[in-house]
N, C-alpha and C positions, 0 to 999 in steps of 0.2 A: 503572462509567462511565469512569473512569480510563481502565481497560486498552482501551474499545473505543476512547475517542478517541485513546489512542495507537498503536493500528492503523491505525485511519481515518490520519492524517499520517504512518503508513510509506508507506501506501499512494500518499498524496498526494505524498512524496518519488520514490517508484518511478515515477510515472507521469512526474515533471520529469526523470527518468533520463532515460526514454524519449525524451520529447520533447526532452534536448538530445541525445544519442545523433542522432537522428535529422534534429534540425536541421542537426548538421555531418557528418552521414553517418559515422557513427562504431562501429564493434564491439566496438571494446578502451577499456578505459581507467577511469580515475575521476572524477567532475565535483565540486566542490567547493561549497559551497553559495556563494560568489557564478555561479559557473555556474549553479547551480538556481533562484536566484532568481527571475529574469527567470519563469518555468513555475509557479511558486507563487501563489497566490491573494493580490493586495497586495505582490506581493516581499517576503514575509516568510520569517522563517525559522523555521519550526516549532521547536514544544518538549511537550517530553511533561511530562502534567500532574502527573504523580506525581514529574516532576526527574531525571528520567533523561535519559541523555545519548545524541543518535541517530546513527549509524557509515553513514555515506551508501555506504558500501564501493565497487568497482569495477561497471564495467556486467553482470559476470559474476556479481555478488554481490548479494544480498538487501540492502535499507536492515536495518538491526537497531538495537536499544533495548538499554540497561545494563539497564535493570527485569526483573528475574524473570516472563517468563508473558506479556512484552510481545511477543509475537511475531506477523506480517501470518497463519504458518500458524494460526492458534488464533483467526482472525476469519473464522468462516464467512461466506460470503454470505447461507445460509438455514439456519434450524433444521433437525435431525437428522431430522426428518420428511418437510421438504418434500426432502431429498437422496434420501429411502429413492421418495419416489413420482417422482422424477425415474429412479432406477436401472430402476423396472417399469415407466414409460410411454416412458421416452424425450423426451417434452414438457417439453423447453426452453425453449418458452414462457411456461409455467404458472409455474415453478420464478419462471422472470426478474422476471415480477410479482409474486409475492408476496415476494420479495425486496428491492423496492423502496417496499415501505409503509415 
């Protein structure tokens, strides 16, 4: 449970990337978490539950975790199944819902 919620708040850092990246029209650069704040749920500043520490890196760069295994690539959206029938249908839509129970 750990490791997904500390995906789930990489994820949720990457998306306050985005959104200051984009608020100030931005390509380059690194935002600092009082930058991010303001895009965070509460103006909080996330922390991962296992005590690791989160490297908000450049806009070029992935948010990343000190914790072993903490990483946004290893939080699928959907189980290894519903990937396999999205690769033979094509149906993106299917996939999208049952990824959201």
């Amino acid at each position: 449970q750990d490791t997904y919620t500390c995906q789930y708040n990489q994820s949720m850092i990457e998306n306050a990337k985005n959104e200051w990246a984009n608020e100030h029209d931005l390509t380059e650069g690194t935002p600092s978490w009082e930058d991010l704040t303001p895009y965070l749920d509460d103006n909080m500043i996330l922390v991962c539950p296992s005590g690791g520490t989160y490297t908000i890196g450049s806009l070029q760069e992935p948010v990343s975790c000190s914790v072993d295994g903490h990483t946004i690539e290893q939080a699928p959206a959907w189980d290894e199944e519903d990937q396999g029938a999205e690769a033979d249908t094509g149906d993106t839509e299917v996939v999208e819902e049952a990824g959201v129970e």
